[in-house]
C-alpha positions in Angstrom: 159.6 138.0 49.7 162.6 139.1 51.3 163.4 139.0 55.0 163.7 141.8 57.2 166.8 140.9 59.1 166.0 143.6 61.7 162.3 142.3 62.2 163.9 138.7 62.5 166.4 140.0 64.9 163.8 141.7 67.3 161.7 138.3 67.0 164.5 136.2 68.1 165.2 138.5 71.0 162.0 137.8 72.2 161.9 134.3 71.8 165.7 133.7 73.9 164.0 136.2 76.2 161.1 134.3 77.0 163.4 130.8 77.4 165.6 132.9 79.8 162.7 134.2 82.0 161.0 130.6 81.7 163.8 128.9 82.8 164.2 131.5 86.0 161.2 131.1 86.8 161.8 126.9 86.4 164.7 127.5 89.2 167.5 126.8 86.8 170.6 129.2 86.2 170.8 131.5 83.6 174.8 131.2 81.9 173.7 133.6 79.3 171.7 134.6 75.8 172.7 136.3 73.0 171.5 137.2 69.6 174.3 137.8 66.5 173.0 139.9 63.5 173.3 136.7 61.6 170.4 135.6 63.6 172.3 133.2 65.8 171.0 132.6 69.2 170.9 130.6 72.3 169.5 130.8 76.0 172.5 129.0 77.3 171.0 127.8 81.3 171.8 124.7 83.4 169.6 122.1 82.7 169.6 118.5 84.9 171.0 115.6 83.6 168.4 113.6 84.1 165.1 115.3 84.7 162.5 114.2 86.9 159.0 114.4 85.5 157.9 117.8 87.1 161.5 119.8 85.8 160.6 118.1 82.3 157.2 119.7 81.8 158.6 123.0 83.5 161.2 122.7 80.6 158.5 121.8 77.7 156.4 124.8 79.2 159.6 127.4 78.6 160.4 125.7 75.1 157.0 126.1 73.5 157.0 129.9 75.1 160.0 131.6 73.1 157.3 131.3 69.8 154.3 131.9 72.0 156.2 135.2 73.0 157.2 136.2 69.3 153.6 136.0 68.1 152.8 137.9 71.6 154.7 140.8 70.7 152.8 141.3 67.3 149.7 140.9 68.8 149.0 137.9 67.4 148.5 134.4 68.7 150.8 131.2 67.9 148.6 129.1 65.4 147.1 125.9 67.1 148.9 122.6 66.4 147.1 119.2 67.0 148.7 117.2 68.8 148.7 114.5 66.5 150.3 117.1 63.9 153.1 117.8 66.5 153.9 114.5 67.5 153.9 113.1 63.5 156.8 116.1 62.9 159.2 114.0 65.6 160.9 113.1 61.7 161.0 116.3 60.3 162.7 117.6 63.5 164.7 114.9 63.6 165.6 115.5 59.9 166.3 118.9 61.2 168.6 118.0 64.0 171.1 115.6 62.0 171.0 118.3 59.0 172.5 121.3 61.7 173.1 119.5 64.8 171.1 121.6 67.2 167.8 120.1 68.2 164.6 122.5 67.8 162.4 123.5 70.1 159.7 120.9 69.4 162.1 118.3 69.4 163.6 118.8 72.6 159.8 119.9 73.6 158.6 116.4 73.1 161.4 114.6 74.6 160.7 116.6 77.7 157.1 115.8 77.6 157.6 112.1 76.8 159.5 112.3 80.2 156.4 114.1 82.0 154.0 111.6 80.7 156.3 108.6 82.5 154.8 109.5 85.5 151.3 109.4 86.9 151.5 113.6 87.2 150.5 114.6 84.5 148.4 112.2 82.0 149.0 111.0 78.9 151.6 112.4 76.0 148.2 114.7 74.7 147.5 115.4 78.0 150.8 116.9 78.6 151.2 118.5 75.1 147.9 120.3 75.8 148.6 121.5 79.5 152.2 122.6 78.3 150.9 124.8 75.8 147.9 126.1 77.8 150.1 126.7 80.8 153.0 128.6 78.3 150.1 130.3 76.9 149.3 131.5 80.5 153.0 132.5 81.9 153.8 134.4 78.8 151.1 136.8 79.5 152.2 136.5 83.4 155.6 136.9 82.8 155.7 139.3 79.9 157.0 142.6 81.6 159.9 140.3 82.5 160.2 138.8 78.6 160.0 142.8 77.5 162.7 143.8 79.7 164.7 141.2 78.7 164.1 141.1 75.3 165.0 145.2 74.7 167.6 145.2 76.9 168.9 142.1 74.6 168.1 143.6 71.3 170.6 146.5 72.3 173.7 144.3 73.5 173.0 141.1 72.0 174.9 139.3 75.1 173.3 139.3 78.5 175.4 137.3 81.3 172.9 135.9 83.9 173.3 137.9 86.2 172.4 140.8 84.4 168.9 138.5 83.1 168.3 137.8 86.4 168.5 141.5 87.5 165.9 142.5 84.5 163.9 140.2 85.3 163.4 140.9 89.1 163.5 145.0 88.5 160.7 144.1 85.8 158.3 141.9 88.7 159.0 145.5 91.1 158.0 147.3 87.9 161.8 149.2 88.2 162.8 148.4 84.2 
């Protein structure tokens, strides 16, 4: 089976656009996001140092939406993971992390909701998995004129600054873009 680079492309557009509109919408800064043709990508926003438990499941929510959005975009839904399947993958993604030296989504997804489950907030670890994926679930649907504009307008330049997110975003809520 052979990858179609342009199919990949247009699905990682979407998924930096929904961590760039998920992080707006967290209250954090958007530096910028790009997409290469060689499928390199990043939603490059500042993040606090040390989160407190309510900016670490805001973060978890925006991390588990990027793949949430991809499958959104075919008309599909993300596949269900147990929690007990997610959290037994903390090797693999480690694995993953020392093998490249980027940390995944998951991975820094469960570090965040380790962090949110410190607290009395929230619950549990499960508890927080399963609100952070309903909730990402819920916001991508929200939020998904903003993702769109974002995503397209990413697709064609394959560099946005933040200012330029943030301006998609906002013209998308006004229904402008």
């Amino acid at each position: 089976m052979k990858l179609d680079l342009e199919q990949a492309r247009i699905d990682t557009c979407y998924h930096e656009a929904a961590h760039a509109v998920f992080d707006y919408h967290a209250g954090l800064i958007i530096r910028h996001v790009y997409v290469t043709e060689k499928l390199n990508a990043e939603c490059v926003s500042a993040r606090p140092v040390n989160h407190n438990p309510w900016q670490a499941m805001d973060e978890a929510i925006g991390l588990f939406a990027g793949e949430i959005a991809v499958y959104r975009r075919c008309g599909r839904q993300k596949p269900h993971v147990p929690f007990d399947k997610f959290v037994s993958d903390e090797d693999a993604y480690q694995e993953m992390f020392e093998l490249d030296g980027t940390e995944c989504d998951e991975l820094q997804a469960l570090k965040m909701l380790r962090i949110a489950a410190s607290s009395d907030l929230y619950g549990d670890l499960e508890d927080c998995y399963a609100m952070a994926l309903a909730s990402a679930v819920q916001d991508v649907e929200l939020w998904w004129s903003e993702i769109v504009a974002v995503a397209e307008r990413l697709r064609e330049t394959g560099r946005l600054d933040g200012e330029e997110c943030v301006r998609l975003i906002e013209s998308a809520d006004y229904g402008e873009e």
